[in-house]
N, C-alpha and C positions, 0 to 999 in steps of 0.2 A: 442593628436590627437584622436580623436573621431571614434570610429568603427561600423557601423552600424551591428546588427544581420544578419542572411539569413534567407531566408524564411524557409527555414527546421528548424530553431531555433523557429523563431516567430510560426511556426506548433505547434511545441512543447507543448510552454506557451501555445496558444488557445485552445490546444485538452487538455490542466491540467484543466486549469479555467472554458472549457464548463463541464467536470467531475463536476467537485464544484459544478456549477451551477445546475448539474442534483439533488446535496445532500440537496441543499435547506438552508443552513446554518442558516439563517437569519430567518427563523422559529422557533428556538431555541436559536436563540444568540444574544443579543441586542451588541451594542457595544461596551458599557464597559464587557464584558463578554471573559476576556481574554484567549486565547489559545499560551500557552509556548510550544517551541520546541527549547529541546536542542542536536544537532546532536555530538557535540565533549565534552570534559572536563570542559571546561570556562564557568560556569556560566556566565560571564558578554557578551560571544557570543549567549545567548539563542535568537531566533528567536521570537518576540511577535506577535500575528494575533488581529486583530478589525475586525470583520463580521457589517456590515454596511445592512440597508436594516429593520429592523425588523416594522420599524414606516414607512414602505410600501413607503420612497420618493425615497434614494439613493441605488440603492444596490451595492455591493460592498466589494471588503476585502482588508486592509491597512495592510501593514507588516515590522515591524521595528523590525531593524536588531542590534539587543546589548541594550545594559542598555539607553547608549545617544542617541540611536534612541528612546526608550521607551520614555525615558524625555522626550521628545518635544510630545508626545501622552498626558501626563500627564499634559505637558502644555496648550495643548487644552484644556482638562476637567476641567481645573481651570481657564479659562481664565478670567471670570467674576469676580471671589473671587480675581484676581489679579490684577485685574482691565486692561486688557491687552484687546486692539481692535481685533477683530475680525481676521483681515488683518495681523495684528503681527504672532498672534498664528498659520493662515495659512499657512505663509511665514517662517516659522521657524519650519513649520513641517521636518521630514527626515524618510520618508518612501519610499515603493512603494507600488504602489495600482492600481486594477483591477477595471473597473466599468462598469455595463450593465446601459447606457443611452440610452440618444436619441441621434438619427443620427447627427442634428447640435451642440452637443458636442464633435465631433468629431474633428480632424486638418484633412490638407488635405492628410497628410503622413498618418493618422493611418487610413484614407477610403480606400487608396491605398492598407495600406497589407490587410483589410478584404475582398476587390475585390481581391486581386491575390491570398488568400488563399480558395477564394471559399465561402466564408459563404455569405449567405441572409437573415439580417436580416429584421424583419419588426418590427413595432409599440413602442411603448412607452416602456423604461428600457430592452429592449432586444440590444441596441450593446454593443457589449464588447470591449475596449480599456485600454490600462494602460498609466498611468503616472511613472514619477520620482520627489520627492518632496523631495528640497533639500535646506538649510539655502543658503541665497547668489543668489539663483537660483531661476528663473520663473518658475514652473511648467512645465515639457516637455516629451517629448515621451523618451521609454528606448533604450538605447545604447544594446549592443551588451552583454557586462558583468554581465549589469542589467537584461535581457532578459534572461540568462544561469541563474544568481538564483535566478530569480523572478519566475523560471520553477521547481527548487529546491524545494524550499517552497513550491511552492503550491502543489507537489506534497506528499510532506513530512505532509501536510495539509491534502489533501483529507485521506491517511491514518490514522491520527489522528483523523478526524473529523467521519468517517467511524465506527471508534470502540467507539466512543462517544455515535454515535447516536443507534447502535447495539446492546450496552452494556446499554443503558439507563441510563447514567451517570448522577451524579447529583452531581454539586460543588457550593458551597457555596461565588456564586461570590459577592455577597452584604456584605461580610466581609474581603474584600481582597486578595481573595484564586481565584488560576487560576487553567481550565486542562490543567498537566503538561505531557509532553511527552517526554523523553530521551531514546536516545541512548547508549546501553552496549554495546561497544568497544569488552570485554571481549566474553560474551554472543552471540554478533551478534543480537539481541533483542531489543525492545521499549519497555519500561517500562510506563504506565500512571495511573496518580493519581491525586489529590489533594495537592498543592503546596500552600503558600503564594508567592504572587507578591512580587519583591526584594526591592521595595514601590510603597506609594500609594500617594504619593505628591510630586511637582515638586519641583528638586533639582538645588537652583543654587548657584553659585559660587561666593562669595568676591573674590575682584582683592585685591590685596597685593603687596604693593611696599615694597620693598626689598632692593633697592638701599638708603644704611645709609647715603650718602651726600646729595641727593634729598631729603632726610626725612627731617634732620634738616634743609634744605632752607626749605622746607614749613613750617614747626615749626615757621620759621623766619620773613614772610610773614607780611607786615602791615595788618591793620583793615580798610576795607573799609564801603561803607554805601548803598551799592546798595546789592541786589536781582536777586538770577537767577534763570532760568528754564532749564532742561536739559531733554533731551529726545534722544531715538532712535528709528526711523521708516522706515520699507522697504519703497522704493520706492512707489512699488507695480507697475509695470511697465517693460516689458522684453526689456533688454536693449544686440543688439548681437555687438557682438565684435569678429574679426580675433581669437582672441588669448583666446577667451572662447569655451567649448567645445559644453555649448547650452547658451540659453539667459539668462542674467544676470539679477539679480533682488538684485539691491545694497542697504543695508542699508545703512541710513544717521543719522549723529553724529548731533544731534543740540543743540544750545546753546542760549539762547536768555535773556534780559533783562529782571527782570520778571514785571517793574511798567510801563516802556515803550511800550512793547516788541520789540525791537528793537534786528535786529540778530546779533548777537556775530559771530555766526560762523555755518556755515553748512555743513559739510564733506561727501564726496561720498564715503566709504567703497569698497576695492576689497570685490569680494565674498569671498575670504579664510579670510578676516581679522577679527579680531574681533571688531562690531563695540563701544561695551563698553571700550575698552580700546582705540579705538579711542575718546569717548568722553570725557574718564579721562584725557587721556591726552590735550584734546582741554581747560579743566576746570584749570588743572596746567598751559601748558600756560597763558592762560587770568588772572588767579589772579597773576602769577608773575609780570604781567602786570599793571594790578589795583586796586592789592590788596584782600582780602578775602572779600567775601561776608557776609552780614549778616546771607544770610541764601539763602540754596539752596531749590529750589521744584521739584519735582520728581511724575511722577505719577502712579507708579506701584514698585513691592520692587524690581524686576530686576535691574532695573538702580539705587534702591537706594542702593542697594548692592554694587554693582561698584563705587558710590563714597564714601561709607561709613568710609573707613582706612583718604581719606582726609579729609573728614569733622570735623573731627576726632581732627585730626593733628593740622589743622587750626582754630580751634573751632568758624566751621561752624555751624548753626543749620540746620539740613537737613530735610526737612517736605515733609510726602509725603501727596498732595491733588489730588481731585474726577477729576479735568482740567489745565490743563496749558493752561490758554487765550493765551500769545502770541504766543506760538511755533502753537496751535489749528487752529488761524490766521491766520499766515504764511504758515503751512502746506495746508487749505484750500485753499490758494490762488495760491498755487501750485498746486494744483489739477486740477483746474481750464486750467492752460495750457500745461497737461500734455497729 
């Protein structure tokens, strides 16, 4: 069940972020220019800052919460080298984020708390609004939970960012290194320095099947003579549902013939699912069905990750190329009546 903040909450976040805003961030920090804050013990909880703004279009601060929220930061900055669409890497971000736009980027929810909270703004990059960006999810205004420590950080922000600019700090972010900010428990103290980033390239995961009887059926699998293409893509379309907490933004599993293109199979993904393990398994289905492919295509190493153990198995050849025409096709044509 979904909880909205109050306005004494939303006060809060607005009076941190106009702070921020008065420090200028973006004058000093491009956005790969990372700012680590770690409030407790767990490095893998450390709080990461993106200051957005310095190339004068967006301004703005993105803030990802642990290592897996960093990944998907990390997967922006590669998206090209990965060959991953634009739309992927947006939809798969998991931050929150503050932004001084313009008035019609606004919903009509977040015009309503800057009228009852009093602010007017005018002209170009001066309103401020936050989002929640979340895998599975459309892009949406923050809840209540998110709004308590989206207020957090940024305040734990202005004080880091404060003795940055104070101190005339200077880290050597072009080699990997972030200012680092921790909390002494002991101490009661913030300690800041120059840290390495925990990395500097997105990290993803082989699926691994595990199940020994499923292994040897696929080992077992005839030799067929057709070609596929397999892909995962958001929607990109907020889709609201009773039973979702905001609008949904579903990926879909697709599977397509690759000389035909003819669809095999297209799956809609809950948001909590995984959608590569939806398409692994759409791929085991279909060849216990008609046999192993000669060779699958893939067009980015994410998904070629995920079928990797079966192609494997199967002695698939698994090639990753620049397009997949059919699934391109079909996706485009979808598009069209979306």
């Amino acid at each position: 069940m979904r909880t909205e903040a109050t306005m004494e909450e939303w006060k809060r976040l607005y009076e941190a972020a106009s702070r921020i805003q008065e420090l200028e961030p973006w004058e000093l920090l491009w956005d790969m220019d990372i700012i680590g804050i770690l409030a407790d013990k767990e490095p893998e909880n450390t709080v990461f800052y993106s200051i957005l703004g310095k190339g004068g279009d967006c301004y703005g601060i993105s803030v990802y919460e642990g290592y897996d929220a960093f990944n998907s930061f990390m997967m922006l900055t590669m998206q090209e080298q990965m060959n991953l669409s634009v739309e992927y890497a947006m939809f798969n971000q998991h931050n929150l984020t503050c932004y001084w736009g313009n008035r019609e980027e606004l919903s009509a929810k977040q015009r309503e708390i800057v009228k009852t909270l009093g602010y007017k703004y005018r002209g170009k990059n001066n309103w401020l609004y936050f989002m929640s960006y979340e895998p599975g999810y459309y892009p949406y205004n923050l809840n209540q939970d998110e709004v308590l420590r989206m207020t957090g950080h940024l305040e734990n922000l202005e004080r880091a960012f404060t003795y940055y600019k104070e101190k005339d700090i200077h880290i050597d972010f072009e080699k990997g290194k972030m200012f680092s900010c921790v909390y002494s428990e002991d101490s009661k103290t913030w300690n800041y320095g120059e840290e390495a980033l925990p990395f500097t390239c997105y990290n993803f995961g082989n699926l691994l099947i595990t199940d020994e009887e499923l292994l040897e059926e696929l080992g077992r699998v005839a030799k067929g003579k057709y070609s596929l293409e397999a892909d995962v893509r958001p929607m990109g379309a907020a889709l609201s549902d009773k039973k979702y907490d905001k609008p949904a933004n579903p990926a879909m599993s697709i599977l397509t013939e690759a000389n035909t293109g003819m669809i095999i199979s297209c799956d809609m993904n809950e948001p909590d699912e995984d959608a590569m393990v939806g398409l692994a398994e759409a791929v085991i289905g279909f060849l216990f069905k008609a046999g192993a492919p000669k060779e699958i295509r893939v067009s980015n190493i994410i998904v070629e990750a995920a079928l990797e153990q079966i192609c494997e198995i199967c002695g698939i050849r698994l090639r990753r190329v620049k397009n997949l025409k059919g699934i391109d096709e079909f996706w485009m044509s979808m598009q069209r009546y979306r």
